[in-house]
PDB file of the backbone (N, CA, C, O) and the ligand in Angstrom, with CONECT records:
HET     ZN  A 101       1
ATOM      1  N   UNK A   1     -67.019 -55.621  25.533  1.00  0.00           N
ATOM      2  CA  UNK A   1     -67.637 -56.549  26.495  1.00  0.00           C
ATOM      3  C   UNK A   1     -69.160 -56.509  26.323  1.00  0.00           C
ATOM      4  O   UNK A   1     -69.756 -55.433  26.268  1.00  0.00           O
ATOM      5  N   UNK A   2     -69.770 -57.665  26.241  1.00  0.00           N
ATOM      6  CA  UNK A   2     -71.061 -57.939  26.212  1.00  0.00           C
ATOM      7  C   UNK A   2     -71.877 -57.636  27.370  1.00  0.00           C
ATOM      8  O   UNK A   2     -71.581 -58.157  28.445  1.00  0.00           O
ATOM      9  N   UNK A   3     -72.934 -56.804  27.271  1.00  0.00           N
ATOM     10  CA  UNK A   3     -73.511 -56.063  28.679  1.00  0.00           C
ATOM     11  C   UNK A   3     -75.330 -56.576  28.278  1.00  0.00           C
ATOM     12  O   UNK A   3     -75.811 -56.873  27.184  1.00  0.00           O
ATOM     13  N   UNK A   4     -75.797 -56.532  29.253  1.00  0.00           N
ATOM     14  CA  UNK A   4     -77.341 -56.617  29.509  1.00  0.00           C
ATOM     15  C   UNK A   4     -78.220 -55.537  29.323  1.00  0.00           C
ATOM     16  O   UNK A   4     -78.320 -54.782  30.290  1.00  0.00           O
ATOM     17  N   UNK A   5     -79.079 -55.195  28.024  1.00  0.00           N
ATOM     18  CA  UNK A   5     -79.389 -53.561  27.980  1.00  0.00           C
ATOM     19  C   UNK A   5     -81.241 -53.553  28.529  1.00  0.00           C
ATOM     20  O   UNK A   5     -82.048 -54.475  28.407  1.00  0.00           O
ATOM     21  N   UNK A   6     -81.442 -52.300  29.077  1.00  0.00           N
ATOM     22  CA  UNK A   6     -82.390 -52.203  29.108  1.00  0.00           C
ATOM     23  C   UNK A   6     -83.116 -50.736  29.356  1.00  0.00           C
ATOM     24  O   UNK A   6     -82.565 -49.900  30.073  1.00  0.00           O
ATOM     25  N   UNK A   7     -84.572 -50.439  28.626  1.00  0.00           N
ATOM     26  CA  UNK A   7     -84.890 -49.629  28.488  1.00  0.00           C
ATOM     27  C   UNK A   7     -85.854 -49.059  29.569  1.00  0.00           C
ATOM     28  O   UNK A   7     -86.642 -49.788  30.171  1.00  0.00           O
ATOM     29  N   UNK A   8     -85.745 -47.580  29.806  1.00  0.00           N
ATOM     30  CA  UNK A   8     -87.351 -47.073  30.974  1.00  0.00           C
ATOM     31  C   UNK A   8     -88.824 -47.396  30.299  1.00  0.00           C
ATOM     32  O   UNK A   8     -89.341 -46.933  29.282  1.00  0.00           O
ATOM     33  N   UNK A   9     -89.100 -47.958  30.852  1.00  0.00           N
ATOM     34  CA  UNK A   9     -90.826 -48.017  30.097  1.00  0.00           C
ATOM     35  C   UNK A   9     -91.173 -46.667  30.286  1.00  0.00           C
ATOM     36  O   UNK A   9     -91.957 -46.389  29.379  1.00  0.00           O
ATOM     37  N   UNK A  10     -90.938 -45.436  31.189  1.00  0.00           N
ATOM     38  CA  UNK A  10     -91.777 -44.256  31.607  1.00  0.00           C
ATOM     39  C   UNK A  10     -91.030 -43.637  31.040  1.00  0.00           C
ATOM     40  O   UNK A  10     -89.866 -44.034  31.086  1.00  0.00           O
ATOM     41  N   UNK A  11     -91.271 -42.651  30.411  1.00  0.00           N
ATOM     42  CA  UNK A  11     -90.711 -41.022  29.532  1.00  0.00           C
ATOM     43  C   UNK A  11     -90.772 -40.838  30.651  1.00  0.00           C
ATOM     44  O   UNK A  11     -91.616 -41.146  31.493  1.00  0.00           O
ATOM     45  N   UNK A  12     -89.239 -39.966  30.726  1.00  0.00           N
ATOM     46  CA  UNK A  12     -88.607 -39.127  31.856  1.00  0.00           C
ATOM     47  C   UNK A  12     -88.777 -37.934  31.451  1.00  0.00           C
ATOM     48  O   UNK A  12     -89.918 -37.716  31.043  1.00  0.00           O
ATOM     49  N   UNK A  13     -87.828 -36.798  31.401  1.00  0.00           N
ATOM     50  CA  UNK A  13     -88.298 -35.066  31.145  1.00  0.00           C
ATOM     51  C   UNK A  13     -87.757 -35.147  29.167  1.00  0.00           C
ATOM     52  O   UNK A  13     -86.702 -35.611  28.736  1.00  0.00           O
ATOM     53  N   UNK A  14     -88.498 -34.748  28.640  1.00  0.00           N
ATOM     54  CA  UNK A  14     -88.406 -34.514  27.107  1.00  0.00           C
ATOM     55  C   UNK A  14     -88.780 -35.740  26.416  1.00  0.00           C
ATOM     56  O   UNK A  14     -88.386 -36.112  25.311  1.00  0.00           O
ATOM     57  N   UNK A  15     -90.028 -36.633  27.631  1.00  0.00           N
ATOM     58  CA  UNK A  15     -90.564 -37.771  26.711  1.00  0.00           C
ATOM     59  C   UNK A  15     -89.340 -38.331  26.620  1.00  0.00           C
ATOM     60  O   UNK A  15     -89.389 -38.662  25.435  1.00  0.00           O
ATOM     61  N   UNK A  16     -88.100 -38.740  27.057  1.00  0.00           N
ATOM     62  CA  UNK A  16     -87.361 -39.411  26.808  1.00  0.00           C
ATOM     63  C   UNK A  16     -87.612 -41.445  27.415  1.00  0.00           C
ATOM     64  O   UNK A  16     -88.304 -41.877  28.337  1.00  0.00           O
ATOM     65  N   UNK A  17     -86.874 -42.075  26.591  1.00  0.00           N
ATOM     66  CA  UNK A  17     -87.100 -43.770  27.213  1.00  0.00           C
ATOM     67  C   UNK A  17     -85.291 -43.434  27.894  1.00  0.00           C
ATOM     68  O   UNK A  17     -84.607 -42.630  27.261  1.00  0.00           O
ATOM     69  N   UNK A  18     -84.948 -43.820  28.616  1.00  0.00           N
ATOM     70  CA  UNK A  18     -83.410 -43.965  28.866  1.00  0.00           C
ATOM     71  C   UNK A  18     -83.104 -45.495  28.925  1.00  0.00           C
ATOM     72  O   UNK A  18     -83.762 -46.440  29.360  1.00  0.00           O
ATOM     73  N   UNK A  19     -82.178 -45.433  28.481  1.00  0.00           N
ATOM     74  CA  UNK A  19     -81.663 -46.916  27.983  1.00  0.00           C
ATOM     75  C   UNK A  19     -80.189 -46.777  29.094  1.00  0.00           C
ATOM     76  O   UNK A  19     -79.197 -46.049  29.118  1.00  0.00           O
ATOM     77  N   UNK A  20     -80.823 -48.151  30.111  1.00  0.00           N
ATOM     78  CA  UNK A  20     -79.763 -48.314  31.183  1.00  0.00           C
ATOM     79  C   UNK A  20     -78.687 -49.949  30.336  1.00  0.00           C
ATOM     80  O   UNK A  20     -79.125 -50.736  29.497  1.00  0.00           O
ATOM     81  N   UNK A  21     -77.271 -49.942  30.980  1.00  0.00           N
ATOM     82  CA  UNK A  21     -76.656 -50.856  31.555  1.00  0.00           C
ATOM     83  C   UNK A  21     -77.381 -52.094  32.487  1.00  0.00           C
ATOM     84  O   UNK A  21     -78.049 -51.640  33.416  1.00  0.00           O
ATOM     85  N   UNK A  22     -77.362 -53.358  32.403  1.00  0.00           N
ATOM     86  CA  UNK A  22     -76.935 -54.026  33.885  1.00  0.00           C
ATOM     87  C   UNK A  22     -76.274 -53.499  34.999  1.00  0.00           C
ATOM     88  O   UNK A  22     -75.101 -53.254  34.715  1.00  0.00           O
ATOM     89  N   UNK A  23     -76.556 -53.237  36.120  1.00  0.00           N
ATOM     90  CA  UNK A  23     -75.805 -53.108  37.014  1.00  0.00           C
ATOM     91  C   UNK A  23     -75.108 -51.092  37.132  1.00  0.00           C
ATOM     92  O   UNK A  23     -74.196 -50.600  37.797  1.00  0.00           O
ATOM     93  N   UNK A  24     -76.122 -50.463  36.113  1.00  0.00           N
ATOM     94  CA  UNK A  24     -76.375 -48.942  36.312  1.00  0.00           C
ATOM     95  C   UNK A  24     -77.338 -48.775  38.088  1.00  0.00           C
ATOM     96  O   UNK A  24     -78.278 -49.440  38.524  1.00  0.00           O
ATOM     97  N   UNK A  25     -76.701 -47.808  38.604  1.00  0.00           N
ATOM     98  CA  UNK A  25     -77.310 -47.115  39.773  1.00  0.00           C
ATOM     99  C   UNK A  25     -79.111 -47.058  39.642  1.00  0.00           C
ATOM    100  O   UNK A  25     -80.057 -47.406  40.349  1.00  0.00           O
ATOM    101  N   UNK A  26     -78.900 -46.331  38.149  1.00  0.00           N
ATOM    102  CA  UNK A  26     -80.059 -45.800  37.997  1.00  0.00           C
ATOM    103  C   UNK A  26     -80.859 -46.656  36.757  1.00  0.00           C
ATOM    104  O   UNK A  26     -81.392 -46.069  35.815  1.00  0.00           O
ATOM    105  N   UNK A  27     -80.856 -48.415  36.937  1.00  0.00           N
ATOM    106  CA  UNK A  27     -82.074 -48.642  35.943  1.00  0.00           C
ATOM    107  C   UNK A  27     -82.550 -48.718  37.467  1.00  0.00           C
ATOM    108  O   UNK A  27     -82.208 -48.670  38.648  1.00  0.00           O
ATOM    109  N   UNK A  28     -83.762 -48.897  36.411  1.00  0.00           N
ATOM    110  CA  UNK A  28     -85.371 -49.065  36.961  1.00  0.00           C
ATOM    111  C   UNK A  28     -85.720 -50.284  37.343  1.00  0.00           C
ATOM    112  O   UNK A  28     -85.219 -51.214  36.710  1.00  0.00           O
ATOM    113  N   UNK A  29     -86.556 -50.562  38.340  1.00  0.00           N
ATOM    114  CA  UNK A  29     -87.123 -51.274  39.062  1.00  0.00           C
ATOM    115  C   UNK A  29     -87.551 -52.542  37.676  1.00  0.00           C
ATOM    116  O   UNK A  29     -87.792 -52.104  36.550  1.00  0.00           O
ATOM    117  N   UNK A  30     -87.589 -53.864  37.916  1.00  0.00           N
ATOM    118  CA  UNK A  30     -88.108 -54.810  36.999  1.00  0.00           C
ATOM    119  C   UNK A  30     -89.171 -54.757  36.478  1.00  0.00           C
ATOM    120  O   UNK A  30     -89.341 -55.405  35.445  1.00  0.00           O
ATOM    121  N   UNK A  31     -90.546 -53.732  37.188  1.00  0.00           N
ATOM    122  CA  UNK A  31     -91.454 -53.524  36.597  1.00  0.00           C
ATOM    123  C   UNK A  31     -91.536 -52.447  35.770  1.00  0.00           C
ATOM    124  O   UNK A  31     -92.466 -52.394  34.965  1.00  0.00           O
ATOM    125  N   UNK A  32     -90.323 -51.149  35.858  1.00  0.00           N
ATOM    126  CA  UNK A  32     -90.434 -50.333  35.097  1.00  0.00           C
ATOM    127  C   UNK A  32     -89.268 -50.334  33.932  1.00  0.00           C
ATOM    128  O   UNK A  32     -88.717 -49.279  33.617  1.00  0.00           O
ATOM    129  N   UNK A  33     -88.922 -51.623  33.298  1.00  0.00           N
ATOM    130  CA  UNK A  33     -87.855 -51.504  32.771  1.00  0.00           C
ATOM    131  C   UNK A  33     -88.895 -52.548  31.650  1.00  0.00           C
ATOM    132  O   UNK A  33     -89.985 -53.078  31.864  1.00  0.00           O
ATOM    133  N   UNK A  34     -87.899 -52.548  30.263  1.00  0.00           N
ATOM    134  CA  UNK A  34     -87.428 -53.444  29.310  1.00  0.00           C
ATOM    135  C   UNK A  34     -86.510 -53.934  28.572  1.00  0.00           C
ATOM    136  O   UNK A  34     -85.922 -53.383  27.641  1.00  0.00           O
ATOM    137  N   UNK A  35     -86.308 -55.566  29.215  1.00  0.00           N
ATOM    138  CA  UNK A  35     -85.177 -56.164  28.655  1.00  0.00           C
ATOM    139  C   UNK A  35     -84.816 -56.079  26.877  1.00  0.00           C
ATOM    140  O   UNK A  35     -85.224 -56.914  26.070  1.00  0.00           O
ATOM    141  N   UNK A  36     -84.094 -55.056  26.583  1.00  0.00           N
ATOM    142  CA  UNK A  36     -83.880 -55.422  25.145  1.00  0.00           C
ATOM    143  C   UNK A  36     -82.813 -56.119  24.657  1.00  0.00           C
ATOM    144  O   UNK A  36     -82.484 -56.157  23.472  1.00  0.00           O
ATOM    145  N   UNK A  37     -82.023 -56.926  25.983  1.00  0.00           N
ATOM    146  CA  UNK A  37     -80.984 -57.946  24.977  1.00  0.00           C
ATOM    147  C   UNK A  37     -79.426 -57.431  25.395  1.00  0.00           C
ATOM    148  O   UNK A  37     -79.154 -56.523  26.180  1.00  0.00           O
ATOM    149  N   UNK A  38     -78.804 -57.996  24.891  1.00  0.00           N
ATOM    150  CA  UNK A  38     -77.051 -58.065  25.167  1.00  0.00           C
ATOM    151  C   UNK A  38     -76.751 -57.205  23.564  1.00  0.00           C
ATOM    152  O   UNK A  38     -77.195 -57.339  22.424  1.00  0.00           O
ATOM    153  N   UNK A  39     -75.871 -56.397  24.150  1.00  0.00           N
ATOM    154  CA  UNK A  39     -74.759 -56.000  23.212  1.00  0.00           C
ATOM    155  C   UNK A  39     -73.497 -55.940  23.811  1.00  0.00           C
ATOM    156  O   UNK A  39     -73.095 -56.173  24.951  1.00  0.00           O
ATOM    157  N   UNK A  40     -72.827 -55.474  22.495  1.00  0.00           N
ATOM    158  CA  UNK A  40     -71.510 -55.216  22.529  1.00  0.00           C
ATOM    159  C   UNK A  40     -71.191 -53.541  22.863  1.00  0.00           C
ATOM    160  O   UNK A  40     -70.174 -53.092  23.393  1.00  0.00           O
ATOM    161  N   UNK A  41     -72.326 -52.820  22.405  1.00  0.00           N
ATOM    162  CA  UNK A  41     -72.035 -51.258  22.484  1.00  0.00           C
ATOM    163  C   UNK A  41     -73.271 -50.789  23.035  1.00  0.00           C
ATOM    164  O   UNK A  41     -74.315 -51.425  22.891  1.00  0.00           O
ATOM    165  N   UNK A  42     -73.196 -49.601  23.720  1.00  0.00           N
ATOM    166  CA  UNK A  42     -74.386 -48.859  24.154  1.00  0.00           C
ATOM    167  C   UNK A  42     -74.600 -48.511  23.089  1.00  0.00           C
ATOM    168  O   UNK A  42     -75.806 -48.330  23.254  1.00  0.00           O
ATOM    169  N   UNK A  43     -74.354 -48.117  21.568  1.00  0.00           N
ATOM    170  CA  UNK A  43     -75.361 -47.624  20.616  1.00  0.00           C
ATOM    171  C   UNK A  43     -76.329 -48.435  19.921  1.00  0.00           C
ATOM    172  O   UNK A  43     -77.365 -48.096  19.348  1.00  0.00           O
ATOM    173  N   UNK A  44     -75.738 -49.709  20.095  1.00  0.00           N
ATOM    174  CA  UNK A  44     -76.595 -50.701  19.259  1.00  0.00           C
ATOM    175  C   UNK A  44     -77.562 -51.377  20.402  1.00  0.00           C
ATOM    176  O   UNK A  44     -78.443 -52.166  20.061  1.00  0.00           O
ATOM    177  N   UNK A  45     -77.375 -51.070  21.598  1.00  0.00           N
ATOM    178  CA  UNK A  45     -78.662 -51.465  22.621  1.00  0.00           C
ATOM    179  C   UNK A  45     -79.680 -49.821  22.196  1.00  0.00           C
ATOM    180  O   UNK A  45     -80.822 -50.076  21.815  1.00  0.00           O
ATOM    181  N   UNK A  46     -79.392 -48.597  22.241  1.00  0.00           N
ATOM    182  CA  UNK A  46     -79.874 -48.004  22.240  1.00  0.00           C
ATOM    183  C   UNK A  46     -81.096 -47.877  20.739  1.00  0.00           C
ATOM    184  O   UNK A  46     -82.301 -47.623  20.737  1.00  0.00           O
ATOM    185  N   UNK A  47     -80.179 -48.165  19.640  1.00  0.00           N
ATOM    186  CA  UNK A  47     -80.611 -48.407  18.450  1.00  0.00           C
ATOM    187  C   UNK A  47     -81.910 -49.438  18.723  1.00  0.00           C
ATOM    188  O   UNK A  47     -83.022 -49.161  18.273  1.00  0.00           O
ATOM    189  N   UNK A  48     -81.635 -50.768  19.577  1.00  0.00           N
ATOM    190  CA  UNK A  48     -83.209 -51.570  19.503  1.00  0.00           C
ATOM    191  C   UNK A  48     -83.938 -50.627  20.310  1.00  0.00           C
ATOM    192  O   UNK A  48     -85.047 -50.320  19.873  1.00  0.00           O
ATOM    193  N   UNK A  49     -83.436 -49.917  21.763  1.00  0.00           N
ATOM    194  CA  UNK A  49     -84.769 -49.338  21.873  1.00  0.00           C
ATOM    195  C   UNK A  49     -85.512 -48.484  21.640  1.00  0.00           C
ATOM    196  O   UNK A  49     -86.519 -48.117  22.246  1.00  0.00           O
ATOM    197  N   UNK A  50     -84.872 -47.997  20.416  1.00  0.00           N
ATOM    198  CA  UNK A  50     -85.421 -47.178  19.120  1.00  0.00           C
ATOM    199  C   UNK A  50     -86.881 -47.820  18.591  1.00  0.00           C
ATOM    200  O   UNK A  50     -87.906 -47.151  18.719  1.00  0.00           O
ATOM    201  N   UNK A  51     -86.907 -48.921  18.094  1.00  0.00           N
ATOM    202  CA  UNK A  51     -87.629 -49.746  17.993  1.00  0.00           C
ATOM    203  C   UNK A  51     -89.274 -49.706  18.562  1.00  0.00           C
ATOM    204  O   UNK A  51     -90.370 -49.568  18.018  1.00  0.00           O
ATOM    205  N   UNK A  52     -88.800 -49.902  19.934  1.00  0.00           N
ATOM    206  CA  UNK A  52     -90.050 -49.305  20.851  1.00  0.00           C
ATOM    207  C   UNK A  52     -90.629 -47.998  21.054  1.00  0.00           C
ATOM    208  O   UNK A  52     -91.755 -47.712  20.650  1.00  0.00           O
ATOM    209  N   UNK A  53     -89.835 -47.163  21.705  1.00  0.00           N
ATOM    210  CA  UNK A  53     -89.412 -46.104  21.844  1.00  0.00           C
ATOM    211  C   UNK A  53     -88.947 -45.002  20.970  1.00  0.00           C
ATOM    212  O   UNK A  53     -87.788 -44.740  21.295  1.00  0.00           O
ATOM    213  N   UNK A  54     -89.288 -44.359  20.151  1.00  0.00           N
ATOM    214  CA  UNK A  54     -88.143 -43.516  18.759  1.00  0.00           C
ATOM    215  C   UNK A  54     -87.711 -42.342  20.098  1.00  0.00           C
ATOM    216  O   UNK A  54     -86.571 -41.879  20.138  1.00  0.00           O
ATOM    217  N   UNK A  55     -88.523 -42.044  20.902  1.00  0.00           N
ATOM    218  CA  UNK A  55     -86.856 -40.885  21.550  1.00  0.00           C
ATOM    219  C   UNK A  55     -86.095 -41.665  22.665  1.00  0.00           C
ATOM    220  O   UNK A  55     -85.814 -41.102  23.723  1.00  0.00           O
ATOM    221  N   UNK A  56     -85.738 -43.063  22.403  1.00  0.00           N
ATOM    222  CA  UNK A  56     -84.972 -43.523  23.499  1.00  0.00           C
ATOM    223  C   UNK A  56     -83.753 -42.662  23.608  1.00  0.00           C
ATOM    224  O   UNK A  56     -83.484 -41.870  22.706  1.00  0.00           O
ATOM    225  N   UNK A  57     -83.041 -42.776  24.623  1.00  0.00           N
ATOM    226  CA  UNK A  57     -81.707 -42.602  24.557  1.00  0.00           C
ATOM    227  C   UNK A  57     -80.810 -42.667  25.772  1.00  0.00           C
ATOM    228  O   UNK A  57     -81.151 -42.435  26.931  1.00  0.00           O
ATOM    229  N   UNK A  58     -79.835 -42.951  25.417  1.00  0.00           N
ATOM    230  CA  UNK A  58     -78.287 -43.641  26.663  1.00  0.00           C
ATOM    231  C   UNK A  58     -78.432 -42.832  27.762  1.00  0.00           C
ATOM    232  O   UNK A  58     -78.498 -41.603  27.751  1.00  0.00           O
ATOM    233  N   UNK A  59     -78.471 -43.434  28.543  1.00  0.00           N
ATOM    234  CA  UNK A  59     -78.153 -43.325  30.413  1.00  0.00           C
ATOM    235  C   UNK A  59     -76.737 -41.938  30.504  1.00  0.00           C
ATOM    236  O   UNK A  59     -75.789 -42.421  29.885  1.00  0.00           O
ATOM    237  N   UNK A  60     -76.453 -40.913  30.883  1.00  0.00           N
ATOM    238  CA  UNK A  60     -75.340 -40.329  30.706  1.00  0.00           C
ATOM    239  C   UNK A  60     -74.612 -41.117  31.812  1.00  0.00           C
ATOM    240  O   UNK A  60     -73.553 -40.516  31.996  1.00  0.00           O
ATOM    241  N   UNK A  61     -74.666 -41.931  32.442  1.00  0.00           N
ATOM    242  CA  UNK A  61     -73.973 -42.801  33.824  1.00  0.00           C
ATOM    243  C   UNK A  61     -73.150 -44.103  32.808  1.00  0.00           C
ATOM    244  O   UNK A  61     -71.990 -44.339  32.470  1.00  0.00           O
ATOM    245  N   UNK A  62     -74.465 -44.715  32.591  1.00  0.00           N
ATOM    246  CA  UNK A  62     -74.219 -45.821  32.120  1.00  0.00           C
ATOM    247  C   UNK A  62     -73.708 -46.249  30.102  1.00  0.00           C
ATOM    248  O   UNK A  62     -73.186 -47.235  29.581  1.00  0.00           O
ATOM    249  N   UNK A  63     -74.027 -45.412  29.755  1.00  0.00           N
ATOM    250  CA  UNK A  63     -73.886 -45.295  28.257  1.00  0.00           C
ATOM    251  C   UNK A  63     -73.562 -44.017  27.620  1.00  0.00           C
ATOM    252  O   UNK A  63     -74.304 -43.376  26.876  1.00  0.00           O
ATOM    253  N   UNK A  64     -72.323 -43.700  28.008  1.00  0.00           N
ATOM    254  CA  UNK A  64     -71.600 -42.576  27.310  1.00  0.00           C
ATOM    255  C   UNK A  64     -71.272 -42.711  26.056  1.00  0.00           C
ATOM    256  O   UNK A  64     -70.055 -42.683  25.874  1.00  0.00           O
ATOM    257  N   UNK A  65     -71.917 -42.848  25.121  1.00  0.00           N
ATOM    258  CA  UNK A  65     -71.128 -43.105  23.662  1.00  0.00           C
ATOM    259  C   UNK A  65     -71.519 -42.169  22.759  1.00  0.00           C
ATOM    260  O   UNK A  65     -72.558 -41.520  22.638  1.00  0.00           O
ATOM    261  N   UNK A  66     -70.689 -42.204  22.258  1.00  0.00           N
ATOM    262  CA  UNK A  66     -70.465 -40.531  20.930  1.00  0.00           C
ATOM    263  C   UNK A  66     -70.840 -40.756  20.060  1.00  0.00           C
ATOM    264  O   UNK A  66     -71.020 -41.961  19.886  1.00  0.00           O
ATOM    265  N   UNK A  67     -71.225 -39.814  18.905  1.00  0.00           N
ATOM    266  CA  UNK A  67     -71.582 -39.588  17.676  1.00  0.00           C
ATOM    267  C   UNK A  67     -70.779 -38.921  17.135  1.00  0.00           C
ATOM    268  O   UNK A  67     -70.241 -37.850  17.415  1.00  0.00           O
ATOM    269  N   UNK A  68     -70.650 -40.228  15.587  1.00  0.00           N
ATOM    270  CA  UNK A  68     -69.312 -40.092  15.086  1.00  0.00           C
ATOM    271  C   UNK A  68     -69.225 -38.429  14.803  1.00  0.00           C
ATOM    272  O   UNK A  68     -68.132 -37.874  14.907  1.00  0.00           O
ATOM    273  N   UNK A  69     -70.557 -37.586  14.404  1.00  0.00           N
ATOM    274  CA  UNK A  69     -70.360 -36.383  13.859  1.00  0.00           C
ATOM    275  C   UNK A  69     -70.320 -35.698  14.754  1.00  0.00           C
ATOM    276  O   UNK A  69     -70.739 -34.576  14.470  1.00  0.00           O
ATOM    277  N   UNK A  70     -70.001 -35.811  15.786  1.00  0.00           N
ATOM    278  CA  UNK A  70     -70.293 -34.580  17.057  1.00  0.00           C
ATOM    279  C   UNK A  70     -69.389 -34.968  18.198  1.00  0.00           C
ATOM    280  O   UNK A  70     -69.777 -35.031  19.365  1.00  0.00           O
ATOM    281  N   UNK A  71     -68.523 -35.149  17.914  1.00  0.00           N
ATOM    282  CA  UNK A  71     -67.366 -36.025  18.750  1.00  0.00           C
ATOM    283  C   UNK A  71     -67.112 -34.743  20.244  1.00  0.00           C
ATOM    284  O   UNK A  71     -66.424 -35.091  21.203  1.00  0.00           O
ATOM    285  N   UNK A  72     -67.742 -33.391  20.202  1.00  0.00           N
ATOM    286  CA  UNK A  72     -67.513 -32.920  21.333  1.00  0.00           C
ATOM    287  C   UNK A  72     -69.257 -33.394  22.792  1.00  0.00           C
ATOM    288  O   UNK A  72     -69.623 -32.719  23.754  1.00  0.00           O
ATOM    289  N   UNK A  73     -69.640 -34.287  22.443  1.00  0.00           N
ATOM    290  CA  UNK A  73     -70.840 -34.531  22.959  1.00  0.00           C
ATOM    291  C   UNK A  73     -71.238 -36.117  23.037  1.00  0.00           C
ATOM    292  O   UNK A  73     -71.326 -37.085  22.281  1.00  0.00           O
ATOM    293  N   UNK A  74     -71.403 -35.825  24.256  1.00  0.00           N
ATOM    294  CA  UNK A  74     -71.991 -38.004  24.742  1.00  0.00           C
ATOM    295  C   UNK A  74     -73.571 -37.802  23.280  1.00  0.00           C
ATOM    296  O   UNK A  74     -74.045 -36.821  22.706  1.00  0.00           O
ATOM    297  N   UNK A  75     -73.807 -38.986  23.240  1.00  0.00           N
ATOM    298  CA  UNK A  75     -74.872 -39.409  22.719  1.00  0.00           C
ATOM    299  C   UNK A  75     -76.011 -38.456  23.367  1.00  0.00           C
ATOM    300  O   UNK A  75     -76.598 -37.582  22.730  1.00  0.00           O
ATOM    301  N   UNK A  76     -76.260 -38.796  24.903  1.00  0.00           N
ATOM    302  CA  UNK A  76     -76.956 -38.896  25.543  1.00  0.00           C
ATOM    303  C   UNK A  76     -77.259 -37.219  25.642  1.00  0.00           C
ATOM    304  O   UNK A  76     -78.407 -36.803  25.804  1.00  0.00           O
ATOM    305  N   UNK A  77     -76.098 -36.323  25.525  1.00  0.00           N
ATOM    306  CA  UNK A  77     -76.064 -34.761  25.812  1.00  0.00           C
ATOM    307  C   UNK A  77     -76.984 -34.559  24.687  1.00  0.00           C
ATOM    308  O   UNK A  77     -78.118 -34.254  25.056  1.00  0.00           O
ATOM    309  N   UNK A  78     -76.758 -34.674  22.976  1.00  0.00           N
ATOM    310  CA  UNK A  78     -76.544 -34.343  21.589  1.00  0.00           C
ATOM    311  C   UNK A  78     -78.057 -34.879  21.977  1.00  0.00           C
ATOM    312  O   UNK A  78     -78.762 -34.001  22.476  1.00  0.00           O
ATOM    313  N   UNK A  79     -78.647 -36.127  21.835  1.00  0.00           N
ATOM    314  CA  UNK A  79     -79.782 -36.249  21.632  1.00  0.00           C
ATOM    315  C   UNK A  79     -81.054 -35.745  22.509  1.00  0.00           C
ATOM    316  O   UNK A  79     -82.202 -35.672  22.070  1.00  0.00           O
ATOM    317  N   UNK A  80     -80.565 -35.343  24.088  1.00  0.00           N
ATOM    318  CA  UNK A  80     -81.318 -34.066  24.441  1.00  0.00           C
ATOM    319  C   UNK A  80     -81.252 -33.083  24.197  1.00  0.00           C
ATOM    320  O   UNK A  80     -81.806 -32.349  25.015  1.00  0.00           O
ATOM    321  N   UNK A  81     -80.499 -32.284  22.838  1.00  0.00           N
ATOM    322  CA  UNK A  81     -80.802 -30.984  21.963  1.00  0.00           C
ATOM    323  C   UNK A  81     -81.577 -31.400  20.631  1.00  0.00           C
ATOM    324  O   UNK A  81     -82.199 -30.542  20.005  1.00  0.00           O
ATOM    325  N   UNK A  82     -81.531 -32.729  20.207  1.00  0.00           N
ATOM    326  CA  UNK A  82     -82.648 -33.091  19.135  1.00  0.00           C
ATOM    327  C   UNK A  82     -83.160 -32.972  19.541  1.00  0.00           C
ATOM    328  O   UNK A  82     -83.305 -31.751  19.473  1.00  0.00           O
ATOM    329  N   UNK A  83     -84.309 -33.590  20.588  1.00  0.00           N
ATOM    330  CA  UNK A  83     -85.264 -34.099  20.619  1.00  0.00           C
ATOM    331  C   UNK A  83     -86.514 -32.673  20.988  1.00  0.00           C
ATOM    332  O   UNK A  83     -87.716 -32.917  21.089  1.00  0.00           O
TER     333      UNK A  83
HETATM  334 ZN    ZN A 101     -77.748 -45.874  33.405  1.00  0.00          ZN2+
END
């Protein structure tokens, strides 16, 4: 299903951007957000807000999605031990 993605303009704790859902609890206010567009997957919204952002990363609420190599860990867990 095609969803509405959007990113935190403010680094949260580890300099992170978090990349919300439409209709997540926790995006951000219209002034503290950026619209990056419709996808099909939280990785490929997350991937543009790479773009802006290089430590974006998925909402653990709103964008649970895995990495193919680490299949015991959300995106969102795995890339707060990169970063
Ligand atoms: Zn969210």
């Amino acid at each position: 299903m095609e969803l509405y993605y959007y990113v935190d303009k403010h680094a949260g704790y580890n300099d992170n951007h978090v990349v919300h859902a439409k209709g997540c609890p926790f995006l951000p206010g219209v002034d503290g957000r950026r619209f990056l567009g419709t996808f099909y997957t939280a990785n490929a919204a997350i991937q543009q807000a790479r773009k802006f952002y290089a430590t974006a990363l998925g909402c653990e609420h709103c964008c649970p999605v895995t990495i193919k190599k680490n299949l015991n860990h959300t995106n969102s867990v795995a890339l707060k031990h990169m970063a």
